[in-house]
C-alpha positions as CSV (number, residue, x, y, z in Angstrom):
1,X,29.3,-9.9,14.1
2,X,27.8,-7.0,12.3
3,X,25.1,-4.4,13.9
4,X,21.6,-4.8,12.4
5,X,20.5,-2.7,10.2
6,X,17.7,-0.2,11.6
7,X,15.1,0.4,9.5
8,X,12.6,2.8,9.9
9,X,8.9,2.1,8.3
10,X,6.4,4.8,8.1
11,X,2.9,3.7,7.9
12,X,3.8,0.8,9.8
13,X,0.3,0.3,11.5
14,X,-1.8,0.5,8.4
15,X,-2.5,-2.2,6.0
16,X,0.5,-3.0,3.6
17,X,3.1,-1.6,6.6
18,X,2.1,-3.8,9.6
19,X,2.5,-6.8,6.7
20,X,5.6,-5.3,5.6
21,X,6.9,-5.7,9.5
22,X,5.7,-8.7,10.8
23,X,7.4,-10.2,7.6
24,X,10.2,-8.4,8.5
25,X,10.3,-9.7,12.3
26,X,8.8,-13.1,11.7
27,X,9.9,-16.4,11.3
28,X,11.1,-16.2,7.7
29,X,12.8,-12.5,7.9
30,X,15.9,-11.5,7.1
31,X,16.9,-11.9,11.0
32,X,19.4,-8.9,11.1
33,X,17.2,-6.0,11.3
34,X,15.9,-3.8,13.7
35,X,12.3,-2.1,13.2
36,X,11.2,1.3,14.3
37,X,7.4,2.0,13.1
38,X,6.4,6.0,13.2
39,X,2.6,6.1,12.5
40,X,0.1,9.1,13.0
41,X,-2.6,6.3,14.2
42,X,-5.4,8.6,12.0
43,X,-8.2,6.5,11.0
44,X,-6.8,3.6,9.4
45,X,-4.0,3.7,11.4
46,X,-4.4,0.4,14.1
47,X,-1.6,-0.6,16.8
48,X,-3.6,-4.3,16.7
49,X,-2.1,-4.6,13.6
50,X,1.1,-5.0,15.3
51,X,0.4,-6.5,18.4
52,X,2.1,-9.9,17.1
53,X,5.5,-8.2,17.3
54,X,5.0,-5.4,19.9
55,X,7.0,-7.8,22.4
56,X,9.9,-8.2,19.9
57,X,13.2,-7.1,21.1
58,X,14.0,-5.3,17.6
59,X,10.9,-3.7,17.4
60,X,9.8,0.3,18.4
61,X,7.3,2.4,18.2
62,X,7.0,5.9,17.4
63,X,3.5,7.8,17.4
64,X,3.9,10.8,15.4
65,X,3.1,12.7,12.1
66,X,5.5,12.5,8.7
67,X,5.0,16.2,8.7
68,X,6.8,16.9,11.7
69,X,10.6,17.6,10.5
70,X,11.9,17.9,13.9
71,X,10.9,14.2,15.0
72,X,12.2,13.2,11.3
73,X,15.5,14.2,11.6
74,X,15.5,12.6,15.2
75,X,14.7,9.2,13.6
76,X,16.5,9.3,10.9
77,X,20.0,10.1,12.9
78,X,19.0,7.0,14.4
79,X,18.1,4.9,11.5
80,X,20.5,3.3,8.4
81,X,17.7,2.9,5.9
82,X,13.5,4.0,5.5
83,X,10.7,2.1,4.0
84,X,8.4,5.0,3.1
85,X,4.4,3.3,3.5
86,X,2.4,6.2,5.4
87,X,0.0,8.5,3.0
88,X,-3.9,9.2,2.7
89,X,-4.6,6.3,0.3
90,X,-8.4,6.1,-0.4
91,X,-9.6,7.9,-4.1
92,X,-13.1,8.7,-2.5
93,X,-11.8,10.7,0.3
94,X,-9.4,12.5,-2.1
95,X,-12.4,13.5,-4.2
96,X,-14.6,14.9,-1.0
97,X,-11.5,16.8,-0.4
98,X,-7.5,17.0,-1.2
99,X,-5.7,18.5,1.2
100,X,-5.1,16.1,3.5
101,X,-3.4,14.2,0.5
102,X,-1.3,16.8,-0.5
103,X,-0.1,17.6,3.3
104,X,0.6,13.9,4.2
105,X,1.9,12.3,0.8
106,X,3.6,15.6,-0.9
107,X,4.6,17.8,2.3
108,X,5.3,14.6,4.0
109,X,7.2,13.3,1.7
110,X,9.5,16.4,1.1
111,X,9.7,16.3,4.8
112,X,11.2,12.6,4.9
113,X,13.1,12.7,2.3
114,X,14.9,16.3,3.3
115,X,15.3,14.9,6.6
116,X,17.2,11.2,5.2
117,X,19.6,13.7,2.9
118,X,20.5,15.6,6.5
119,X,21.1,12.5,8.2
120,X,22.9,10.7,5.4
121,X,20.3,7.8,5.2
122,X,21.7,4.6,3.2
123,X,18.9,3.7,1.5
124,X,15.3,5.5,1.2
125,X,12.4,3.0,-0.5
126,X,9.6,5.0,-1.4
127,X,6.2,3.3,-1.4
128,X,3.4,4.6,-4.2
129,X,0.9,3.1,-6.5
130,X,0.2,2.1,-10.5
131,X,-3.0,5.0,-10.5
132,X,0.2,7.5,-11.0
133,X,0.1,6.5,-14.3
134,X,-3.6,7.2,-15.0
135,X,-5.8,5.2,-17.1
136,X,-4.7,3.0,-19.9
137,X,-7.1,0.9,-22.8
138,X,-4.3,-2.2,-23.6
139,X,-1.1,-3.2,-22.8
140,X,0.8,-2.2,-20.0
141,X,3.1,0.3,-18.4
142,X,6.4,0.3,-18.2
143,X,8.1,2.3,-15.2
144,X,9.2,4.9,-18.2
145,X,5.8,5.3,-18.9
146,X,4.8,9.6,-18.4
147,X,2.7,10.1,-15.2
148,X,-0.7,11.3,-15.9
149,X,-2.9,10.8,-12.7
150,X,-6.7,11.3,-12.6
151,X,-7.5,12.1,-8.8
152,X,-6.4,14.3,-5.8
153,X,-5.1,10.8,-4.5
154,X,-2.8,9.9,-7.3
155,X,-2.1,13.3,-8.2
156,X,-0.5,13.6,-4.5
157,X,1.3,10.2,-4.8
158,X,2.8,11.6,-8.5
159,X,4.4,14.5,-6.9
160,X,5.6,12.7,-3.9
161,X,7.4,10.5,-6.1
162,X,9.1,12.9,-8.0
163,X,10.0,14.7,-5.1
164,X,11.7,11.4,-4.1
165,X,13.2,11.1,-7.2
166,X,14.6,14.7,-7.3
167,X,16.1,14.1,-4.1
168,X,18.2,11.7,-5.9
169,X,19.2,12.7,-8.7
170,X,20.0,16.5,-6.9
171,X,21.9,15.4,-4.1
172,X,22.4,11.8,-4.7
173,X,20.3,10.1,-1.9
174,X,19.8,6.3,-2.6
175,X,15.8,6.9,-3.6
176,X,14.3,3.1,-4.7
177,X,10.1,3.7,-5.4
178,X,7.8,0.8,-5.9
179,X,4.5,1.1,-7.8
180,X,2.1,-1.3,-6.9
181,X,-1.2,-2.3,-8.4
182,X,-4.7,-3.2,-6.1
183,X,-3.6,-5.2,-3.0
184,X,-5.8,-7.4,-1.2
185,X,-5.5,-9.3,2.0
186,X,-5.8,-9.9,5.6
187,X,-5.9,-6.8,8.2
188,X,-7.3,-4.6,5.1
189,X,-8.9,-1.4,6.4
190,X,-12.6,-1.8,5.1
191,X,-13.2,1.2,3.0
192,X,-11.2,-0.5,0.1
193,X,-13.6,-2.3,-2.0
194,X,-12.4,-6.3,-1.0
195,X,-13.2,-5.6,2.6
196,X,-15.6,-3.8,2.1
197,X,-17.9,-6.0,-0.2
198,X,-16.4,-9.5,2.1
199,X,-17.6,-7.3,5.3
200,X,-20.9,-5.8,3.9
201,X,-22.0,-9.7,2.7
202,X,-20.5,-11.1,6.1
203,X,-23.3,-8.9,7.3
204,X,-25.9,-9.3,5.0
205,X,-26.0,-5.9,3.2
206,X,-25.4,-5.3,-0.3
207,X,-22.6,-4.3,-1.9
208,X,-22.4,-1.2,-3.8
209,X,-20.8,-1.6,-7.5
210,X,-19.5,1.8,-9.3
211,X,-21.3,2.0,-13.1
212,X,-21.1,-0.7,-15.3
213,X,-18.2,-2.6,-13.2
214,X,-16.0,-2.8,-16.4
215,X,-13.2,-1.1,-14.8
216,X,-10.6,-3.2,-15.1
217,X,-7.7,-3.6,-12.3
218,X,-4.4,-6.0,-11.3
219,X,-4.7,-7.9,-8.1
220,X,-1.8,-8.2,-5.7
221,X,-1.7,-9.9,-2.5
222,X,-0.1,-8.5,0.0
223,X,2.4,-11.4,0.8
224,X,3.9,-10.8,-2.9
225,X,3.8,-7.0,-2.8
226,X,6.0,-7.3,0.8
227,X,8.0,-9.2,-1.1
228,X,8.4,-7.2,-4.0
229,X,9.6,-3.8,-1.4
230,X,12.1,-6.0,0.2
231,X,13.9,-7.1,-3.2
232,X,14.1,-3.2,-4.0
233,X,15.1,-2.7,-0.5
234,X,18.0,-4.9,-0.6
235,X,18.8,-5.5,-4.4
236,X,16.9,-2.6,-6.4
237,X,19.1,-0.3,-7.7
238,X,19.1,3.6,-6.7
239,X,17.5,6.1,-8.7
240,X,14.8,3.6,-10.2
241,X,11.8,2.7,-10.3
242,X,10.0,-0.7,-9.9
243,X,6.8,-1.8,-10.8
244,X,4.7,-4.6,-8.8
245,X,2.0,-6.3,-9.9
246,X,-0.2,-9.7,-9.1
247,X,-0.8,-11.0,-12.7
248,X,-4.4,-11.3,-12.3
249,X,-6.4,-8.4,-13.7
250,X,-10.3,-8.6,-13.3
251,X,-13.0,-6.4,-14.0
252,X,-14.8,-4.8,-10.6
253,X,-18.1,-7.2,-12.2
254,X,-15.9,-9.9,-12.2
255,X,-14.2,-9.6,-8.7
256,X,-17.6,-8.7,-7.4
257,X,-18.7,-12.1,-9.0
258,X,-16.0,-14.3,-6.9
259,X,-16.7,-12.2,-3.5
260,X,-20.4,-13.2,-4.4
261,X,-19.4,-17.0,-4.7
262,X,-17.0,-17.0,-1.5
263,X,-19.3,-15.5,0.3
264,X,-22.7,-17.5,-0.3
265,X,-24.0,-14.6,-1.8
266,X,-26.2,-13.5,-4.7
267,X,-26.0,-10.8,-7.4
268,X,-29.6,-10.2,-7.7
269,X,-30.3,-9.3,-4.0
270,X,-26.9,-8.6,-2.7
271,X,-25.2,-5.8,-5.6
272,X,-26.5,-2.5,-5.7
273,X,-25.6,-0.3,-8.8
274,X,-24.7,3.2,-7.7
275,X,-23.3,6.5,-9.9
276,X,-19.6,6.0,-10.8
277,X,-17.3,7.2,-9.4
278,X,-15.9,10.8,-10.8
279,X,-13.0,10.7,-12.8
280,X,-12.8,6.5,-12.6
281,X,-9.6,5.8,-14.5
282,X,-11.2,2.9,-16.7
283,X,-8.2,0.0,-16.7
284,X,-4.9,-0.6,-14.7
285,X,-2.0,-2.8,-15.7
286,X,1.6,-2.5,-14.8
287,X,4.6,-3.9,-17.0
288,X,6.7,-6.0,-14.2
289,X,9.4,-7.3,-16.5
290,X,12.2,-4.9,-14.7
291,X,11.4,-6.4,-11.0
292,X,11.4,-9.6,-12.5
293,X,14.7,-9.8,-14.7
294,X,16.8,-7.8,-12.2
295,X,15.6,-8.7,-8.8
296,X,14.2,-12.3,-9.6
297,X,10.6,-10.9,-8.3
298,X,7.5,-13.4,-9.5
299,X,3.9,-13.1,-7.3
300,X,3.5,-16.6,-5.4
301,X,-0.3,-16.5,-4.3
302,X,-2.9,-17.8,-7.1
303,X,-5.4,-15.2,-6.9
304,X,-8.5,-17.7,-5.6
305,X,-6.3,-19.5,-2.8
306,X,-5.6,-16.0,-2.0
307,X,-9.1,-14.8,-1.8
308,X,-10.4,-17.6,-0.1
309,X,-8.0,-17.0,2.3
310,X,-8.6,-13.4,2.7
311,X,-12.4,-14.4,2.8
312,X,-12.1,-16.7,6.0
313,X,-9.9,-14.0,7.9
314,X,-12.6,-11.6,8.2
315,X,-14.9,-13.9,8.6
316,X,-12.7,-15.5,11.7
317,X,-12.1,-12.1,12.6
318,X,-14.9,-10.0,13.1
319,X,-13.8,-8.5,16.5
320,X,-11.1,-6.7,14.2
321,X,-13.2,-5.2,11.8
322,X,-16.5,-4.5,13.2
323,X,-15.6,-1.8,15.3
324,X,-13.8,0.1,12.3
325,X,-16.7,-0.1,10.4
326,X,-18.9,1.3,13.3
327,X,-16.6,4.2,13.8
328,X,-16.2,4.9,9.9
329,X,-20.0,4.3,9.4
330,X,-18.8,2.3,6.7
């Protein structure tokens, strides 16, 4: 019988990285892993998000910055593989002010990824996002496609990439990144515009669209983006990149338009217009024929079953994300 492998996920208490390891620990996982989560617990940072596998006798917890290299090369002498989730991910807060950005997804990053080369880390899946690519009018991109990001957020997430990358192709470690495109879903922190418009009409305040609402963006649920980072985890090639996408792209006007309908809601007394957002890249899509050719990758969740769903969560679960909006004076 062969040891588990011991994987450590970053970010594992926010949004996409609790998903990421309840799958992994669940029912339906792979069954011969171990989890160890290291999480800073800032803002949107919740250990509730994990409480389902807190008992679980291959799970761990680690509370402690990315930044810290000391604590990294600890883990990561004690780890085969790293699922890189944790990084400042919201565009608004990036424009009030970068820094944050560029210490936890560039300085971070460098930090992890020098740390995994010491330790001679197996594997090293870097998490990042489709805005790296910037803004694009038709078609979509390909993971050759030149990075051109248009905030402080995707700006940090570009660089952190490369440095991934670099780390690679310099001293060969086994880098896999995944670009994903808009996620939605349960246990979403609700700054992000999903939980944020189902919460605000749960409550009966308006929801705030940016400009015209023709931005245009590709829906992912979480379920297929955690599936997506485990076929690049344990069939994606190193050195290369992945795209992941949902297949369903919607303008904002037109998601705002099926959050109005699931919700009971109304456009002409519950959507306020407000100034758009500086520097809004106009249109997202991502090209996902590589994931799907080499590693058999293909989203699962229709986008309205999906919805719905993600609808009557926070509905059934207010006691989850009432107090974050209190504390975030969301």
């Amino acid at each position: 019988m062969t040891d588990p492998t011991r994987i450590l996920v970053t970010g594992g208490a926010g949004f996409i990285g609790s998903h990421y390891v309840r799958t992994l620990l669940g029912p339906d996982g792979p069954g011969d892993v171990t989890v160890t989560v290291l999480d800073k617990l800032t803002y949107a940072g919740n250990p509730a998000n994990l409480a389902e596998v807190r008992g679980h006798p291959g799970f761990a917890f680690v509370h402690g910055d990315i930044c810290d290299a000391g604590l990294a090369a600890r883990l990561m002498a004690r780890h085969d593989q790293v699922v890189h989730l944790a990084a400042e991910s919201h565009v608004d807060r990036s424009i009030d002010g970068g820094a944050a950005f560029v210490r936890t997804n560039v300085v971070g990053t460098h930090t992890l990824v020098h740390a995994a080369h010491e330790a001679g880390i197996a594997t090293f899946v870097h998490v990042s996002t489709d805005e790296v690519y910037g803004s694009i009018d038709e078609g979509s991109w390909t993971e050759d496609e030149p990075l051109a990001p248009n905030s402080p957020y995707s700006a940090s997430k570009a660089s952190s990439d490369l440095i991934a990358l670099a780390y690679h192709r310099t001293h060969g470690l086994d880098v896999r990144v995944t670009r994903c495109s808009n996620n939605y879903g349960h246990h979403h922190f609700p700054e992000k515009v999903v939980p944020l418009f189902v919460t605000n009409l749960l409550e009966g305040r308006p929801v705030p669209l940016y400009g015209d609402g023709a931005h245009v963006r590709d829906w992912l649920h979480i379920d297929d983006h955690v599936q997506g980072i485990e076929l690049v985890r344990t069939e994606g090639r190193p050195g290369e990149v992945y795209n992941i996408g949902g297949g369903t792209e919607l303008s904002n006007k037109e998601l705002t338009r099926l959050l109005l309908e699931a919700c009971d809601a109304d456009w002409d007394t519950d959507v306020t217009h407000v100034e758009d957002r500086k520097g809004h890249d106009r249109r997202y899509s991502v090209d996902c024929a590589k994931i799907r050719e080499e590693l058999g990758y293909a989203p699962r969740k229709d986008f309205r079953t999906g919805l719905a769903e993600t609808v009557r969560w926070y509905r059934e679960n207010r006691s989850w994300w009432e107090p974050l909006k209190e504390r975030a004076a969301l």
